[in-house]
N, C-alpha and C positions, 0 to 999 in steps of 0.2 A: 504493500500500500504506500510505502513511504515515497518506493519508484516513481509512482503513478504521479504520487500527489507533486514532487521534482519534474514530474516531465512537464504536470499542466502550470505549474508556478513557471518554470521557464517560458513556454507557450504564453502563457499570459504577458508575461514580461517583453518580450519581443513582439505581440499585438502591440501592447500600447507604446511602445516606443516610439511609433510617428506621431500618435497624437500627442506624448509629451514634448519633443523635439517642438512640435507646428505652436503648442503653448509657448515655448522656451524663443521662440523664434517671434513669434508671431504677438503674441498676448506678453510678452515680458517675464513670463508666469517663473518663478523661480523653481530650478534642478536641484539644489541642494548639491552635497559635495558627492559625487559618484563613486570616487575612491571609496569612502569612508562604508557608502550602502555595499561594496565588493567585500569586508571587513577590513581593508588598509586604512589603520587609524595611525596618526601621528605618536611618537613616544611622548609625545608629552601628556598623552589621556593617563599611561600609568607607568614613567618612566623607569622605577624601579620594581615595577613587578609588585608593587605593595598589595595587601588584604583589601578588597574594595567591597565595596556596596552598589549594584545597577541597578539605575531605576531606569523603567524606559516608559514615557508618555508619545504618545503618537503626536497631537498637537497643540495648539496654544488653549483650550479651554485642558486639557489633559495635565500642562506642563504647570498650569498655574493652580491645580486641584491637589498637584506634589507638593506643593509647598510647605503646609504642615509638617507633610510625613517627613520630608528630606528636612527641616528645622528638629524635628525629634529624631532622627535617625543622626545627625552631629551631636546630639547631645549623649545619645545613649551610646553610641560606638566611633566615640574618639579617637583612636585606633585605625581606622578606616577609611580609607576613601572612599568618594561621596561619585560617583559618576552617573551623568544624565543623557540618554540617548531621548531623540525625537525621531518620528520618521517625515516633517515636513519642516519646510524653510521657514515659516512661521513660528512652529514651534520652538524652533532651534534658535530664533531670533530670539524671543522671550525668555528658551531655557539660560543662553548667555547674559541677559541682566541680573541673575537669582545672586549675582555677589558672591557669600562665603556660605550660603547653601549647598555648593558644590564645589567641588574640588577639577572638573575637568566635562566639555560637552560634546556630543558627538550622535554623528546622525547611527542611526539603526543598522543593520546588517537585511542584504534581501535573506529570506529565509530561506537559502539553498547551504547542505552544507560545509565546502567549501569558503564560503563569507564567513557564516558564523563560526567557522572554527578560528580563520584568523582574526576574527573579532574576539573569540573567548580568549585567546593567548594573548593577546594585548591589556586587555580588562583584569583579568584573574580576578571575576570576582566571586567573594562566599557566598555570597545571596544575588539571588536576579528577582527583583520585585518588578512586575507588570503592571502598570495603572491602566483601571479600564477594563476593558476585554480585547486585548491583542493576541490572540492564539497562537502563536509563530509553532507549528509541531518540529521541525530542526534543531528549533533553538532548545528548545524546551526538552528535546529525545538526547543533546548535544551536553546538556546540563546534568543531568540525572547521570549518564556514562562518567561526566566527569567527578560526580558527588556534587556537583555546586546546587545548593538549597535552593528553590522557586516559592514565590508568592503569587498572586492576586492578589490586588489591591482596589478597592472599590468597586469590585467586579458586575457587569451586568448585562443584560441580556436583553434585546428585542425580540418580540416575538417571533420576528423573520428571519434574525441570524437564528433563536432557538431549533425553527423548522428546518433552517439549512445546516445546522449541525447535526441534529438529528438524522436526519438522511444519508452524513458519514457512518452512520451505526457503530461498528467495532473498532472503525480507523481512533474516530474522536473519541471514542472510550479510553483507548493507549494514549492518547495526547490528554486527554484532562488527567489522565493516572502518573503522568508525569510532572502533575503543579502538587508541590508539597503543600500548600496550606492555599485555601481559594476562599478570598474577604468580600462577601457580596453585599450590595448595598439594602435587600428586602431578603425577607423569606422567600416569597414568590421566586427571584432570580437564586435563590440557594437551592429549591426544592427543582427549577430547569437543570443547573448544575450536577445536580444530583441523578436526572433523568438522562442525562449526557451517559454516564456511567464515571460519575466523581462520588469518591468515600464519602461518605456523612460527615465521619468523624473528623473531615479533610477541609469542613465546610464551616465559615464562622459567620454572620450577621452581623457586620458591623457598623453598618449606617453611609451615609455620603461623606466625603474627606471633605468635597465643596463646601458643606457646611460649615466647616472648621476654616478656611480659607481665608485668613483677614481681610478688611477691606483695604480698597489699595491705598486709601488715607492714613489706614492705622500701619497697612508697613512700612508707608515712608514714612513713619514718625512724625506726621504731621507737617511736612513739610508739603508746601505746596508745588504742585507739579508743573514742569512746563508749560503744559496741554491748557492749563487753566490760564495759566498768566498770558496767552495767550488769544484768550477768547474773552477780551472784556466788554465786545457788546450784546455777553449772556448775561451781565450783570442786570439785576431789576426786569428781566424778562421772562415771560414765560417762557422755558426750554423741552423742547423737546427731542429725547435721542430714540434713532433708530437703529436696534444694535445688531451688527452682523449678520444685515439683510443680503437675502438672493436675489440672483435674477428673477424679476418678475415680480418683488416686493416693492421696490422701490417707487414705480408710478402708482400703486394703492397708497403708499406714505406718503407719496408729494399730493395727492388727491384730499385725502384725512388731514394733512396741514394749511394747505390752500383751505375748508372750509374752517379751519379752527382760528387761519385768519382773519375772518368776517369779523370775526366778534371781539378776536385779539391781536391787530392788526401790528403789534411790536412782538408777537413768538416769533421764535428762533429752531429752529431746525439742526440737530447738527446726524446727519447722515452718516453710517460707519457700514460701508461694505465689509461683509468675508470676509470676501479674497481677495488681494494686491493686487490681481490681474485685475479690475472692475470697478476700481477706482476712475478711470477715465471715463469709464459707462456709466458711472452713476452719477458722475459730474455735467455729463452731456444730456442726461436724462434729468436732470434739475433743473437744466439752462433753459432744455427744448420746454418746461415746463412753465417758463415766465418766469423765473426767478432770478433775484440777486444773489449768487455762487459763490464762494471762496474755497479754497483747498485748505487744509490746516496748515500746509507744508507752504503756502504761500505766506501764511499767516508769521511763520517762523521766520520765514525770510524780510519780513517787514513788509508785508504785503497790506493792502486796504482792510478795515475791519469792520465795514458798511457792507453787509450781507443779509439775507433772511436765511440763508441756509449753506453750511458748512458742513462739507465731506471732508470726514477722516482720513485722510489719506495717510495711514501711519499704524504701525505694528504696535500692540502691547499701553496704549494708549486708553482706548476706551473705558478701564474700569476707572479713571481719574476724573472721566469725564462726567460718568453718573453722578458725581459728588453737585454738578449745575443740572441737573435735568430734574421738571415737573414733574415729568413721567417717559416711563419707559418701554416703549414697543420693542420686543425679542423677534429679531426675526428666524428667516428659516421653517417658521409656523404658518404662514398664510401661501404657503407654498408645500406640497409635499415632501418634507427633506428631514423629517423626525423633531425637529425643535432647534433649539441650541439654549444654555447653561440660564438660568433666573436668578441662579445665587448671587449674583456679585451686584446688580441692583438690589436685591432684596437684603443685604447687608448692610447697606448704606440708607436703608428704609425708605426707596421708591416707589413711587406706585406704576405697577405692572401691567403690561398687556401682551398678549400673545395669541396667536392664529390656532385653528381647529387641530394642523398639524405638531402634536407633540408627543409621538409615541417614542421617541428617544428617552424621551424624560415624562413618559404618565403620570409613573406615580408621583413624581416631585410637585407636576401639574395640579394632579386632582387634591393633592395635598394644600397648597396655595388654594386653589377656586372655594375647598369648602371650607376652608378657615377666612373666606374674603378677604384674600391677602394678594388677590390677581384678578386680572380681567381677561376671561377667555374670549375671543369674542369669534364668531364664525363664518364671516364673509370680509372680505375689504369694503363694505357699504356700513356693515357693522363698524368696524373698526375707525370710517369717518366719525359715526355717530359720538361713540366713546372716546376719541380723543379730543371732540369739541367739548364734550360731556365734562373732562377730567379737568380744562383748561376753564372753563367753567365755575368748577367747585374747589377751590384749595384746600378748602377744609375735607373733601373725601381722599384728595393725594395724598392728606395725609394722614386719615386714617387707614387709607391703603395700607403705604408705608409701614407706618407705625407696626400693620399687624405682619407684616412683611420680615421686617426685622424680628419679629417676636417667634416665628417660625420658624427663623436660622437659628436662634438664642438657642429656640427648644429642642433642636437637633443636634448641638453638637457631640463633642464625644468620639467621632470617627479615627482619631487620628490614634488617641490612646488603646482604645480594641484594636485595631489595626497594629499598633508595636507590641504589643500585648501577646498575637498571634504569629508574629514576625521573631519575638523574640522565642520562641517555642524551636523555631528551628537554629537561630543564631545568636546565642546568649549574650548580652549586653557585657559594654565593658570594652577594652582594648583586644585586638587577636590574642591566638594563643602562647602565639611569639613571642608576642611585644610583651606578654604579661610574665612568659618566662625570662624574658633576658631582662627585666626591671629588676 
């Protein structure tokens, strides 16, 4: 099986190489370092072969839900190298700001194994913790041969990846039989785990790490961000952000703020594509829409700051931004694409809205709507309605908010289960080395 599953991952890989190429060419859309995806990492990820620690996030909401754990994982294994792999250019953008969170960063290995072996000999490390659900079975069949301990961290499940692993039958049995401890964020995703052909006793329920994730106010200590000093005619206005909208969102957002200007005819816009590629598109799709336009990236450059609406043109920026927004439409929902992340405005106790599609994130969804902590709303007609609505009432954005925040308050905890369950396979403390030759 392992053949089979190498010949179609090669096959795959060589499909999509024209259409990433005609991105890279075409669209600007960033490769990331191709070496590094072969396993050829630099000596300087683990120069002396030291005891490490891998976390690997796929991308920027993934690399910034680490962040707890890789803050607790410095403190409890001093001793250790701290190393963070991504598998997109995004990710790997955000995971190089995390500071003394880590020790060294680097993109993923494809999973054939070849890559991954000379990625594991680079890395040496004791434990591979996986944020998310990245299945890599090489990696994972490549770790166990070697003794190296495996995690699941936050782990979870769609319905539709469930159906499509299931349909591996015996394959994916051996490949979850090889994740030492699997940290899932519901029962519901521990008992699919389970139906995978994953131990019980392999299985812990430890909640969302996102929860735990500060806001990005509280990790810069209060300092205030670029992004803000930046944008001061959000100052005394109603703000409104659209965060990490897709194609096909963005003309229902410029629709829902066009009417939420009638009534408040100084709101501000500020629009945050994705993906890097689509910052141009969603700039030319605000223009074509009547509007006064600025880039953020113009802004930075001493650019005019007499706009109705500002595109994000910039990585790792956004959660600073929510700190000025009235409220906050999540994209990725008014479009079929499973959601994307509500924690990081509901930390900073925004009031929320989001599209019908969120099975990426249900249960977090249905969590928020019945605690009136969000606004699910079901069409982009809808969505006009309630963001004139929100703009409207200051007093309900902020009892949004308010319960907003109070639902992260009540969730947190992931980070400490999570090391809890981490440390069962690799005991806290310095290696074994280091603690013999002291």
């Amino acid at each position: 099986m392992y053949l089979l599953y190498d010949a179609l991952l090669l096959l795959y890989v060589l499909f999509r190489l024209p259409s990433v190429a005609w991105g890279v060419w075409r669209r600007g859309k960033a490769l990331g370092d191709l070496g590094q995806r072969c396993g050829r990492l630099p000596c300087a990820v683990n120069p002396e072969r030291r005891p490490s620690i891998w976390v690997h996030a796929v991308s920027v909401g993934e690399t910034l839900a680490a962040r707890p754990l890789l803050a607790a994982l410095r403190d409890a294994y001093p001793g250790h190298r701290r190393l963070l792999s991504t598998t997109t250019a995004t990710g790997q953008q955000v995971a190089r700001g995390l500071g003394d969170l880590v020790d060294a960063t680097f993109y993923a290995p494809f999973d054939l194994p070849r890559f991954v072996t000379r990625t594991l000999d680079r890395a040496a490390p004791d434990l591979l913790i996986v944020v998310d659900t990245e299945i890599w079975p090489n990696l994972l069949r490549a770790c166990r041969r070697r003794g190296i301990r495996t995690a699941l961290a936050n782990g979870r499940l769609t319905a539709r990846s469930f159906r499509g692993y299931r349909r591996a039958g015996r394959f994916m049995r051996r490949v979850v039989g090889d994740l030492d401890r699997i940290c899932v964020q519901t029962e519901q995703w521990g008992r699919w785990f389970e139906a995978l052909g994953a131990d019980a006793g392999r299985i812990s329920v430890t909640g969302s790490l996102k929860f735990d994730a500060p806001p990005a106010a509280t990790a810069a200590q209060g300092a205030r961000h670029p992004v803000l000093a930046s944008l001061p005619m959000a100052s005394g206005r109603p703000v409104v952000v659209a965060a990490s909208t897709l194609r096909g969102e963005e003309e229902p957002v410029l629709r829902a703020f066009a009417r939420a200007r009638e009534a408040h005819g100084g709101a501000l816009l500020i629009l945050a594509p994705r993906h890097p590629e689509r910052f141009a598109d969603a700039t030319r799709i605000a223009v074509a829409a009547g509007h006064r336009v600025v880039r953020r990236t113009s802004l930075a450059d001493g650019g005019s700051g007499e706009a109705d609406v500002v595109v994000l043109d910039t990585i790792g920026e956004l959660p600073y931004v929510y700190e000025a927004a009235s409220c906050v439409f999540v994209g990725g929902s008014l479009v079929p694409a499973g959601g994307h992340n509500i924690l990081e405005p509901a930390a900073v106790g925004k009031a929320i809205l989001f599209g019908p599609h969120m099975e990426s994130f249900a249960e977090i969804a249905r969590l928020f709507v019945a605690r009136d902590a969000a606004v699910q709303v079901r069409s982009a007609v809808e969505l006009e309605t309630e963001v004139a609505a929100l703009l409207d009432d200051p007093a309900r954005c902020r009892r949004l908010g308010a319960a907003a925040r109070a639902v992260v308050d009540a969730h947190r905890g992931a980070t400490s289960r999570t090391l809890a369950a981490v440390a069962e396979l690799l005991p806290p403390g310095p290696p074994a080395d280091s603690a013999a030759g002291s």
